[in-house]
N, C-alpha and C positions, 0 to 999 in steps of 0.2 A: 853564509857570508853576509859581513854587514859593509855596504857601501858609502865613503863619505867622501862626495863633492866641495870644491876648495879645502880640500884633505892639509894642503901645504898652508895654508891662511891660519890666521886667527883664530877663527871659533871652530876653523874645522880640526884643528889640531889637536887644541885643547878639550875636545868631543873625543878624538881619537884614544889621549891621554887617560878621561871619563870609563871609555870602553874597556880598553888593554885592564885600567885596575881593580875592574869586575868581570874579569877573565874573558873578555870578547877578545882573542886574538888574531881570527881571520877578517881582519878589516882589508879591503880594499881600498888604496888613497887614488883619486881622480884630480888632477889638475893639470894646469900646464908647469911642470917640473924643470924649465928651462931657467927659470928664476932663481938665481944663485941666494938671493938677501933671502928668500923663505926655506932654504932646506935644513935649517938648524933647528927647524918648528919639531920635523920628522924625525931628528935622532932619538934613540933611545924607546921608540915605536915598534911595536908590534903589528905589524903589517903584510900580510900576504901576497899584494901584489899593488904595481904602480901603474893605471892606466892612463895616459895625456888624455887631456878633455876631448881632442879632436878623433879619438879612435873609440869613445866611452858607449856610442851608441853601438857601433858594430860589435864591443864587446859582450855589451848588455843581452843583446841579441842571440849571440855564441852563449853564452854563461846564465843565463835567466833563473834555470832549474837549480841554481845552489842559491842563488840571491835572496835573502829573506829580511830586508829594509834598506831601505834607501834615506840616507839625510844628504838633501842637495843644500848644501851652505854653501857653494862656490857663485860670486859672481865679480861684478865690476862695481865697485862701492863710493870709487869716487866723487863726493858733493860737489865737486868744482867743473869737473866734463862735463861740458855741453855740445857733446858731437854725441845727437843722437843715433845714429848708424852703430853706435860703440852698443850702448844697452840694449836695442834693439835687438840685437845678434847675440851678443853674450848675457841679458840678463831674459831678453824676452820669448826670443824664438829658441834656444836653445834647452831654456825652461818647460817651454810648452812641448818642444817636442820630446825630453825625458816625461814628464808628467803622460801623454799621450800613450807612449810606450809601457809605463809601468800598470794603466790601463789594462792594454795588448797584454800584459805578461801577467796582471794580478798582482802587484808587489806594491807594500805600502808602501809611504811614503812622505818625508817630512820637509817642508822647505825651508828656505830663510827669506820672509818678506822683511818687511823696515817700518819704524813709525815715520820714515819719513815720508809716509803715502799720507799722515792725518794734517802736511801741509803746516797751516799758522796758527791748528786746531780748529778752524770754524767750526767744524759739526760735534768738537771735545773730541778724547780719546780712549772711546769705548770697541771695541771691536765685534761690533754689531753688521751682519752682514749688508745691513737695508742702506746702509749711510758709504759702501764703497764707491759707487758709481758719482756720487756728488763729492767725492775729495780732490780737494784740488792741491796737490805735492808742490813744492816749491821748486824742484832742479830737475832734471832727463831723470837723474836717478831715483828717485821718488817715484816720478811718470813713470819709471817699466816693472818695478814693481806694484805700484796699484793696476796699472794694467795687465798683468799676470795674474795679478788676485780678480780685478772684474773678470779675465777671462775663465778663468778655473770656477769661477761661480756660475759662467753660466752654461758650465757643462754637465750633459746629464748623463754620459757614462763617464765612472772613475774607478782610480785605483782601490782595493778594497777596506782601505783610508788611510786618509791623506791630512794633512797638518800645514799651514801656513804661517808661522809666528815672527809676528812684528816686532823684532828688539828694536826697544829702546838704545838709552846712551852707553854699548857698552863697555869695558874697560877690563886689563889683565894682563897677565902674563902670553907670551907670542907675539905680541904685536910690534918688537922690533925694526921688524922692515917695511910696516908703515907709513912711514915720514911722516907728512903733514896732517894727510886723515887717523893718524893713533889716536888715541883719549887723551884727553886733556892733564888727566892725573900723569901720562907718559910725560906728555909735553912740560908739565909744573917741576916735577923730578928734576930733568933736565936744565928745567929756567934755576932752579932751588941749586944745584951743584955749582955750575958753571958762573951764577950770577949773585946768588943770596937772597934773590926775591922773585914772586912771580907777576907777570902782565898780565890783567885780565880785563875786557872789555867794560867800557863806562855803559850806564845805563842810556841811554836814548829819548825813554819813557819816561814821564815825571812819577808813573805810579812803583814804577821799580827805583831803588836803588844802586849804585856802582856795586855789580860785582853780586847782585842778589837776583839776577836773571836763573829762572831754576831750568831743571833739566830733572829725568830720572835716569838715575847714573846705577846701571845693572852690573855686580861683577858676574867675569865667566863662567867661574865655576858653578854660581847659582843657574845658569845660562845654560851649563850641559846637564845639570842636573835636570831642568824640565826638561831637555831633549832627549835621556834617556825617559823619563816617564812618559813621556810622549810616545814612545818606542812599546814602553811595557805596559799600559794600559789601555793604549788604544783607543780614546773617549771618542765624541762625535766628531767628527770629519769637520772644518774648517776652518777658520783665522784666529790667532791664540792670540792676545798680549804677550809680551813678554820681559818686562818689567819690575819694579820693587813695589810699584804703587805708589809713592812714597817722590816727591818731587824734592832735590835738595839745590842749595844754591851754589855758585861756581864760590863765593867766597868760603862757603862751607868745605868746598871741596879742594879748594888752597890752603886751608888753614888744616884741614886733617893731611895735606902732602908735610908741610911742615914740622907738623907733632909728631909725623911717624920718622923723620929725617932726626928729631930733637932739634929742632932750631927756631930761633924765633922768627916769627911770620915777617914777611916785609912785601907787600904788596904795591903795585904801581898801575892806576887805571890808565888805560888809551883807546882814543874813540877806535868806536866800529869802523871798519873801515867802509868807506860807500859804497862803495860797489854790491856789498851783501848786507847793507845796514836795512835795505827798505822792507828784506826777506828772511829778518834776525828772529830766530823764534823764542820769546822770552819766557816761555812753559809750554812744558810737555810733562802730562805723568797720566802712566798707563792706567787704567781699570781693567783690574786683575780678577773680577768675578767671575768669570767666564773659567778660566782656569780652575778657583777656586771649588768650584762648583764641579768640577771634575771628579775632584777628593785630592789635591793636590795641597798638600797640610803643612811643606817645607821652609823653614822661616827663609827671607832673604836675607842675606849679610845688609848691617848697616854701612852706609857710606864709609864714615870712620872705621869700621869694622875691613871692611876689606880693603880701602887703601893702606892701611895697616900691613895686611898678607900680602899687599902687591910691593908694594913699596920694600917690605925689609926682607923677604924670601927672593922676591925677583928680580927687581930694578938696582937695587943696590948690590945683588952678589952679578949680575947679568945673567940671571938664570933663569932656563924657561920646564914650562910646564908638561 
């Protein structure tokens, strides 16, 4: 059995989706199932059992001798909560204590940390293990997973390995129920049907341009693709990028919502708003050598290239993955 943590989410879904069409059918989904807006994630899934997050350890416990990987992608992702009691409980200690356990049991094991742990980039964004303890995250939610990842580093028994990967911006199909925190490309769609143009933030910085703040914008599918090989190869145990490499700009990434809509672009800047202007991160792009170096040889979709597949396969028929 293959078990996957925020099974009903986004990336756990579309992992789940990854699995089922290379005949992994005994997947176990882990989440809190009470959430009506995420169970359309799980139709048409191949799935053997649904355990709520709150009974996952006693399960794990019961069931160990069939479990043969564990991907914990479930947490609390929100960039705007700042009540940290929230991550604390659901991204930290809840973490630490599956991680402890799969230990106890011998079961690998692959997580979901964030780039939002490399902060405003001070130190760049290389995933070098020496530079975690000097990052400094910008929101709670950043804070509990680099602390998760300091912690996990400085443990000397582990599971008999384990995987940490830091996605990047990423974006795709499942992400529906969302709202505020979906991608951007969700959000453009939206502004693009309903208005004819998209809003996108002025620059701040003299050295940027309106609307040329980049980002590395990862789609999902590339996304499960390294978490199955993550799975099937097994490389050295610790913090992965997880990324295109490849930094593109939000007006790049308005202008391919566009083309893939067929309409012509019509853009409208408006400032940052204060409150997160002083904490606005105007690049991030992964370094992928680490991976590379694996033997991991699989191109990523271009930006263009997979708003393309998002936009006219999903967003436009409402269909998920």
């Amino acid at each position: 059995m293959i078990v996957v943590t925020g099974a009903a989410g986004f990336i756990g879904s579309c992992l789940i989706a990854k699995l089922n069409s290379l005949g992994y059918k005994e997947i176990v989904a882990v989440d809190d199932f009470s959430k009506e807006e995420k169970k359309e994630n799980l139709n048409n899934k191949s799935i053997i059992e649904k355990v709520e997050r709150t009974n996952f350890y006693r399960w794990l416990i019961k069931n160990s001798d069939e479990v043969g990987f564990i991907f914990h992608i479930g947490a609390r992702t929100d960039t705007t909560e700042f009540n940290v009691d929230v991550f604390n409980e659901l991204n930290l200690q809840y973490s630490k204590n599956l991680f402890t356990l799969c230990t106890q049991l011998n079961i690998p094991i692959v997580y979901a940390s964030s780039a939002a742990t490399y902060g405003m980039g001070e130190m760049g964004y290389k995933d070098d293990h020496g530079i975690v303890e000097s990052l400094k995250p910008l929101n709670p939610y950043g804070e509990s997973k680099n602390d998760f990842d300091k912690w996990v580093l400085q443990q000397f028994e582990t599971p008999p390995f384990w995987a940490g990967m830091k996605f990047f911006n990423v974006y795709g199909p499942n992400e529906y129920h969302k709202g505020r925190m979906a991608s951007v490309i969700f959000h453009a769609h939206r502004q693009i049907i309903e208005t004819g143009k998209v809003k996108l933030f002025k620059s701040h910085k003299p050295e940027f341009k309106d609307g040329e703040q980049l980002r590395d914008f990862v789609y999902v599918k590339d996304v499960v693709d390294v978490l199955y090989y993550m799975m099937k190869k097994k490389p050295s145990s610790g913090l992965y990028n997880l990324g295109t490499g490849k930094a593109r700009s939000f007006k790049d990434l308005a202008l391919a919502t566009f083309k893939a809509l067929n309409i012509d672009p019509v853009i409208e800047f408006i400032d940052t708003p204060e409150d997160i202007r002083e904490k606005y991160q105007y690049f991030t792009e992964a370094n992928m050598h680490k991976l590379v170096t694996t033997g991991y040889s699989n191109e990523f979709a271009t930006l263009e290239a997979g708003v393309a597949d998002y936009v006219s396969n999903f967003l436009s028929q409402k269909a998920y993955l």
